[in-house]
N, C-alpha and C positions, 0 to 999 in steps of 0.2 A: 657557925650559923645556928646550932643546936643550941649553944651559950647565948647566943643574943636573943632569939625567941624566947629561953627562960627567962632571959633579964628586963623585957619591952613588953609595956602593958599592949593587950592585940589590938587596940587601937590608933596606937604611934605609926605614922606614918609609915617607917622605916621597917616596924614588925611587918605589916599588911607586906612589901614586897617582899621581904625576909623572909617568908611563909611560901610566897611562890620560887623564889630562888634554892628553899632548900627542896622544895619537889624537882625542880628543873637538876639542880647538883644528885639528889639522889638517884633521880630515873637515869641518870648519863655514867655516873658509876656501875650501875646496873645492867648498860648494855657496851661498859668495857669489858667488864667481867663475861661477857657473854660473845665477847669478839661481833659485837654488831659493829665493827669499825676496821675501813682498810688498814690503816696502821693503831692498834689500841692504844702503843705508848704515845703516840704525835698526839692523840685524840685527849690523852690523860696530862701531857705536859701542857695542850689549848686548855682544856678543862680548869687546871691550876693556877697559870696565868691570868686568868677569864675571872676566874672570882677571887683572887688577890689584890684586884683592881677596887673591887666593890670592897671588900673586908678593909682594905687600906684607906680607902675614903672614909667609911665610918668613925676606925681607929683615929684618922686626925680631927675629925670633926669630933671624935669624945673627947681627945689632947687637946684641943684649942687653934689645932693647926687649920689651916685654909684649904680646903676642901679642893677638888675640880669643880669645875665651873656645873658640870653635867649634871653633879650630885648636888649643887647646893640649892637650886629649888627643893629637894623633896626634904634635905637636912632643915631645911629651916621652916618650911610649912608642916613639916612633920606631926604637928600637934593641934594644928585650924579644926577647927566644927563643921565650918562650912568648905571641905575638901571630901569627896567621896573614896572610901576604899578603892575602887575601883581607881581612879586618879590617881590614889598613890603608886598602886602597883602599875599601872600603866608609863609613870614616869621615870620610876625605879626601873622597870625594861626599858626604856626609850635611852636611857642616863648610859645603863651596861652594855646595848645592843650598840646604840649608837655610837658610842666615847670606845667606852672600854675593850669592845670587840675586834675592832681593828688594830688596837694598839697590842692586845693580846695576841692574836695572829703574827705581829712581829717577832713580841718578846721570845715566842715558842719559835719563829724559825731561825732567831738567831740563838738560841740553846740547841735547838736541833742541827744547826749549818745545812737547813735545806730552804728554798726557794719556795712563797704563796702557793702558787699553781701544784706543789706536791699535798700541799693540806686539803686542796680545794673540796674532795669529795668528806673529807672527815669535817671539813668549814660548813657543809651542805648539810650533813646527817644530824651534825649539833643545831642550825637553822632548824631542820623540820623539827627536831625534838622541843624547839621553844616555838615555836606555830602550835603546836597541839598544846602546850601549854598557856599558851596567851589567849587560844580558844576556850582551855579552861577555867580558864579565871575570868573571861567576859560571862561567860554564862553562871559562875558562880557568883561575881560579885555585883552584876546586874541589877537595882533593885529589883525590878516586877514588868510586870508587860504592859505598862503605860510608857515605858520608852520605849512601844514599837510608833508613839507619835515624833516624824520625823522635828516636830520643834522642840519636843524635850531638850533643852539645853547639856544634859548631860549625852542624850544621843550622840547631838550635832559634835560634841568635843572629841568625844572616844572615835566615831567615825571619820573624823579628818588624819585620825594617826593611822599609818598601817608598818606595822612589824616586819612583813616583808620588804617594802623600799627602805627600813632602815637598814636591815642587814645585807641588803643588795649593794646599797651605800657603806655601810661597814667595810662589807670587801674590797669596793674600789680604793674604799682612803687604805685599807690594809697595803694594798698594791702600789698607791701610789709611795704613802709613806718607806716599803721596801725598796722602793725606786729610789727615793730620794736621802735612803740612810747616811753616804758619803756628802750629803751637803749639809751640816749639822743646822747651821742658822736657819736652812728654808725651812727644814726638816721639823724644828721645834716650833714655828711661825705656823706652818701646819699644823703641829698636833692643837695652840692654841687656838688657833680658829673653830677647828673639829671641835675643840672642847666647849666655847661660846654658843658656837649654834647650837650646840646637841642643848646646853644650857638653856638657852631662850625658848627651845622647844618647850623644853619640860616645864617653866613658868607656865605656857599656855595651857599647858595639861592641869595642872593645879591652880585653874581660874576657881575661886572658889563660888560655888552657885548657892549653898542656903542662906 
């Protein structure tokens, strides 16, 4: 992540979330190290999982390879005029929280060999640690306080996402996906679906308004 903010002018779409993903990766390193987690290692094997996902979509989208569906609005709008910072990193969270969160939650409990429901308080404490940071980045990349007019068109956009029902949703497809590992065909009909919506979401996030 350090590598690609050197490498991505701070205006590329993919910098703007890159910038908040490496605050969100460094603050969760920082309270492994500090045992703020029932289990540190489950907490550090979701951690790695969790942005492997995200680092691997960029790497095929730099190879030429085809991307997830979640990622490829913000890979391809990535360089628009008329998309706001804020957009981007809002779709960049929507892409990871949405897609990647649940699928990471497996990956970790089949490394682990334990069951969703053992992770759930450590699935909780990484949730609040991206709350407080998606609070921080609305108020940082906000323009000014003429979107406190509910028709500001950027208002209305960022106000219809919320962070909390994605990651609430994250868990369920987490569980269900757990559920349904021994059916492989429904199993991967699943994850593409998850991946579509999460997709189409993130289009609507980077409606470009100037």
């Amino acid at each position: 992540m350090h590598a690609l903010s050197d490498a991505l002018p701070s205006r590329d779409g993919v910098a703007v979330f890159n910038r908040v993903y490496l605050s969100v990766t460094e603050e969760l390193r920082r309270l492994i190290a500090a045992d703020a987690f029932e289990d540190p290692a489950a907490a550090a094997e979701l951690g790695v999982r969790f942005a492997g996902r995200y680092l691997a979509a960029v790497e095929d989208d730099a190879a030429g390879r085809r991307a997830p569906a979640c990622w490829r609005p913000l890979l391809q709008m990535r360089g628009h005029r008329g998309v706001r910072p804020l957009q981007f990193a809002l779709c960049g969270i929507n892409a990871h929280v949405g897609h990647d969160l649940a699928l990471a939650v497996v990956d970790a409990c089949r490394a682990l060999d334990v069951a969703p429901p053992l992770l759930q308080r450590d699935f909780d404490r990484v949730g609040e640690l991206l709350t407080v940071i998606e609070e921080r980045v609305r108020e940082e990349l906000m323009p000014g306080p003429d979107l406190l007019d509910i028709a500001d068109p950027l208002t209305h956009l960022v106000g219809s996402w919320s962070l909390e029902r994605a990651r609430d949703a994250a868990w369920a497809a987490a569980r269900a996906l757990w559920s349904l590992r021994g059916l492989r065909d429904v199993c991967e009909e699943f994850e593409e679906r998850l991946d579509a919506g999460v997709g189409l979401v993130g289009r609507f996030l980077l409606t470009p308004l100037d």
